[in-house]
VOKOL-579554 format. One record per residue (C-alpha): residue in one letter; x, y, z. Coordinates in pm, whole numbers, plus 50000, padded with zeros to 5 digits. Layout:
BEGIN
AXYZ;...
***
This chain:
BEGIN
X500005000050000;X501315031549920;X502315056950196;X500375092350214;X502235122950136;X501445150250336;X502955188250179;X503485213650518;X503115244750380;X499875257950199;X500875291150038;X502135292949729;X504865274149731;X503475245849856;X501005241849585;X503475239649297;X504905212049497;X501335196249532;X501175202349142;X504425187349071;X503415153649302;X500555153049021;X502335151548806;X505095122548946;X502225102449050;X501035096548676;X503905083848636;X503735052948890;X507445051649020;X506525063149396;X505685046949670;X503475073349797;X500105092749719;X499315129149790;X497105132950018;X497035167150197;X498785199950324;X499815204050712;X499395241750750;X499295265051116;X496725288250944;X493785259150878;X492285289950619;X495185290250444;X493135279650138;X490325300650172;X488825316949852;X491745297349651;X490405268949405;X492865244249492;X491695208249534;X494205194449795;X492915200250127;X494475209250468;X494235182450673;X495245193350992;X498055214351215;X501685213951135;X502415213951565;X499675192451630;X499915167851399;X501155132451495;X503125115651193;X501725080751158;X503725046950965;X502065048050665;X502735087550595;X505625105850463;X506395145550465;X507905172150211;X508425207050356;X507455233550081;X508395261650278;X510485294750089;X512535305850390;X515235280450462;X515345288250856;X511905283750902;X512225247650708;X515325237050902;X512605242551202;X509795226551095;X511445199450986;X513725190051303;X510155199251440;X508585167751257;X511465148751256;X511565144351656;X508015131251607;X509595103751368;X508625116451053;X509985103250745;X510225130250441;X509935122850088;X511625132049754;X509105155049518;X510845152649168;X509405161248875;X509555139548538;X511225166248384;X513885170248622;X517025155548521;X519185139748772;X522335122248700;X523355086148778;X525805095149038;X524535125349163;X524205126549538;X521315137549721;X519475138950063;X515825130150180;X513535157550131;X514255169649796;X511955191949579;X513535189449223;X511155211748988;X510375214348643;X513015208848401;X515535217148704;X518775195248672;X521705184648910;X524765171148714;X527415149048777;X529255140249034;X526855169549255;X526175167749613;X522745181449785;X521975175950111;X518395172250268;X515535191650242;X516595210949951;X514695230949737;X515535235349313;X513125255949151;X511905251848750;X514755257248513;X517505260248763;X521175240648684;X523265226748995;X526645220948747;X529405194548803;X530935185949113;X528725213749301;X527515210749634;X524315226449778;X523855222350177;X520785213750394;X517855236550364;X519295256850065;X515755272649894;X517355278849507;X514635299149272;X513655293648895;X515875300148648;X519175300048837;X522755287048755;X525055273348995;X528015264948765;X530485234748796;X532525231749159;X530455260349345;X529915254249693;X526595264649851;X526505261650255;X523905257350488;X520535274250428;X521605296250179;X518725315649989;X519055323249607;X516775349949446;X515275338149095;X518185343848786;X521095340649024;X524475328548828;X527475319749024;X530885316148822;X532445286448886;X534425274249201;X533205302949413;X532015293149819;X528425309049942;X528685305950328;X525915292050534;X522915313850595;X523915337650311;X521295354550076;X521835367549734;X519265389749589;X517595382949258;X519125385448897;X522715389949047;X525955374848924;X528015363249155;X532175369249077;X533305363149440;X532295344649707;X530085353349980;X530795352750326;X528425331650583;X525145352050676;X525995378550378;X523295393250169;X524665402349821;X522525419249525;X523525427349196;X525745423748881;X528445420149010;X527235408149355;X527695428349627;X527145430449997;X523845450750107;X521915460450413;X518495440950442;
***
């Protein structure tokens, strides 16, 4: 019997994921269903036409055996959270990955994964858990991309670039190749990167550089 997947997070984010599930379901090479979003705000929905329901709580819910988890959640500190959240309730978290995505044979990559629309991670690549890789974004060769890293559409993270800990990417970031992007760094969108950023930077523009929030 096939596990239910349960989406936390019912904004906007969360239902491209539940679209993309759709979508990977029709295929018939998971071992899971969707079957609902965990959300705090149970009206999260309210005057949206959506037809994936919330089904209860994020704090209050109780993960069960036969149910698996996928955080689709935009701010990678509030993820890390939920999820170690869930996790000391004994959840177990899924991979969302669209058909489109490509992935290749000996990439590397953690639990948790959202892998969008024609999104691709290349060779010899490591990504840790609970990653996020929005539509049309490239992870090059030998890259790395650390835990909780939210990367928007349309971004390219050349060969050998090293992305820390929760690091947030704005939507048509480039990074030239071999540069380091600390943990907890931000970089703003449409900016090319030329150096690399410092942990818990915020950088904007072309070339990047570092900005007050």
């Amino acid at each position: 019997m096939k596990k239910k997947l349960l989406i936390v997070g019912a904004g906007g984010c969360g239902r491209e994921v539940a679209h993309m599930a759709k979508d990977r379901q029709k295929t018939n090479t998971v071992d899971w269903e969707l079957y609902g979003f965990l959300d705090d705000n149970l009206n999260a929905l309210d005057g949206i036409d959506f037809d994936v329901p919330i089904v209860g709580s994020v704090h209050e819910w109780e993960p069960k055996e036969d149910e698996v988890f996928v955080c689709a959640l935009g701010s990678p500190t509030v993820k890390e959270n939920i999820a170690a959240l869930l996790e000391e309730k004994g959840a177990k978290f899924a991979n969302v990955i669209h058909p489109t995505a490509i992935i290749a044979d000996n990439a590397e990559y953690g639990h948790g994964l959202i892998a969008c629309q024609y999104s691709s991670i290349s060779v010899n690549t490591r990504v840790g858990k609970h990653v996020m890789i929005n539509l049309h974004t490239n992870i090059g060769h030998d890259a790395c991309v650390g835990d909780f890293s939210v990367i928007s559409a349309f971004c390219d993270i050349t060969g050998r670039v090293k992305l820390g800990r929760k690091v947030f990417l704005g939507s048509h970031v480039a990074i030239a190749p071999g540069l380091k992007v600390g943990d907890d760094a931000s970089v703003g969108i449409g900016s090319v990167v030329v150096a690399s950023v410092r942990a818990g930077k915020s950088v904007f523009g072309n070339p990047a550089k570092t900005f007050m929030l």
